[in-house]
Structure formats: structure tokens, C-alpha cells
N, C-alpha and C positions, 0 to 999 in steps of 0.2 A: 637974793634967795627968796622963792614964794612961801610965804606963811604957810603951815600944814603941810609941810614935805614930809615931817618925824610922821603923824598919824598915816599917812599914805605907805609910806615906806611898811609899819608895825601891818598896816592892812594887807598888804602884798605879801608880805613872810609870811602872816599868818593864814596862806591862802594856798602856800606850798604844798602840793599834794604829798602825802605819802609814796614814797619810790620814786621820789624826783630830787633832783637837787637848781640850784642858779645860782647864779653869780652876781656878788656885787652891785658891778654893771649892769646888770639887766634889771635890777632890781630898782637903781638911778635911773635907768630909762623911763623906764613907769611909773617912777612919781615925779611930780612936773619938781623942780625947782634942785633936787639932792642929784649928788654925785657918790658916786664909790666908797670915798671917805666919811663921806654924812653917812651913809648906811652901816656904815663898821662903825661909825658915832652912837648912830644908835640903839644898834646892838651893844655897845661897852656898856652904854647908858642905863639900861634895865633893870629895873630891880629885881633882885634875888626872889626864887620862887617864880617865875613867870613861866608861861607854857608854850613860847612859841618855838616853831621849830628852827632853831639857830643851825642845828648841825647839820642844816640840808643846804645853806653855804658855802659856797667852796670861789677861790680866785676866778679870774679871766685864763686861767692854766690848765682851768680844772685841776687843783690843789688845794687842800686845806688851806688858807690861812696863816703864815708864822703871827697868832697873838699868844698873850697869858693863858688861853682858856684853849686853844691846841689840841696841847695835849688830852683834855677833857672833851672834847669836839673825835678825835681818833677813837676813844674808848664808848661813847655814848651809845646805848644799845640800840638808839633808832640808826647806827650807821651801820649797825652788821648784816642790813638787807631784810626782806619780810615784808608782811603785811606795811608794818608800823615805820620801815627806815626807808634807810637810800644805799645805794652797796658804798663800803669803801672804796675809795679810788684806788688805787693798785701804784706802782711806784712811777708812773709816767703820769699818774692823774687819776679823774674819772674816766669810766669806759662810757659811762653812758652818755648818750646827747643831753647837754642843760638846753632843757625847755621849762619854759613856766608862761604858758599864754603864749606860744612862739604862732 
């Protein structure tokens, strides 16, 4: 595993534009050395109070997630769409295309 995958990863997420969402995976793609699981590593990892935008992740399903923080990910007011979010996925997933740097 390449030294500095976590800062790459935190730099990526926190580069998510407003009104987008990605996945995981794409997010392992882009930084050299992490995969899927180091990126949900790193997001656990966080300390409390931090600003990035967690809840513009969503699976390779386009679905939230099944972690702890879930259900706080569904309710978060950057997901209900706007300037500031990304829309809820609806019961089949995201509608919209994940792009981030596509």
C-alpha cells in the first residue's frame, strides 16, 4: 500500500462538488495505493466536527451505504438537493450520473 493514500483520499472528498455525489470506488481509483474499503477506513476514521462532505458518497449501486452513520447520511441536509447537497437517491439508487473528474 503507497504511503499517503488517507491524505489523497481526504483531498478527493473534499473536492466533491456540491450537487454531485461518487462512489467509493472512484474515489480508490484516484488515489494511487487505497481501495473501496481504505476509503470507508477513512471516512470511520475522522474526527468528530470535521467538514468534509461524507454524504455526497454513496456504493458502486448508487445506494447509501449500510454503515452506523446511515441513517445520519439519509437525513443530512446537504442530501435534500440545492445549492449546498446532492438529491437523495430514490428507492433504486441515485438518479443522477456519479461523476467526480469523470
Amino acid at each position: 500500500m503507497k504511503a499517503g493514500w488517507r491524505e489523497q483520499v481526504l483531498t478527493i472528498i473534499a473536492e466533491i462538488p456540491p450537487g454531485r455525489v461518487t462512489t467509493y470506488g472512484r474515489i480508490a481509483a484516484m488515489a494511487e495505493g487505497a481501495t473501496p474499503r481504505l476509503v470507508a477506513r477513512a471516512l470511520r476514521e475522522l474526527p468528530a466536527g470535521h467538514d468534509l462532505p461524507w454524504f455526497r458518497i454513496i456504493t458502486a449501486s448508487r445506494k447509501l451505504a449500510d454503515h452506523p452513520g446511515a441513517a445520519e447520511q439519509r437525513q443530512h441536509p446537504g442530501r435534500r438537493g440545492g445549492a449546498a447537497g446532492c438529491p437523495r437517491p430514490g428507492p433504486g439508487g441515485a438518479d443522477l450520473a456519479v461523476n467526480h473528474n469523470a
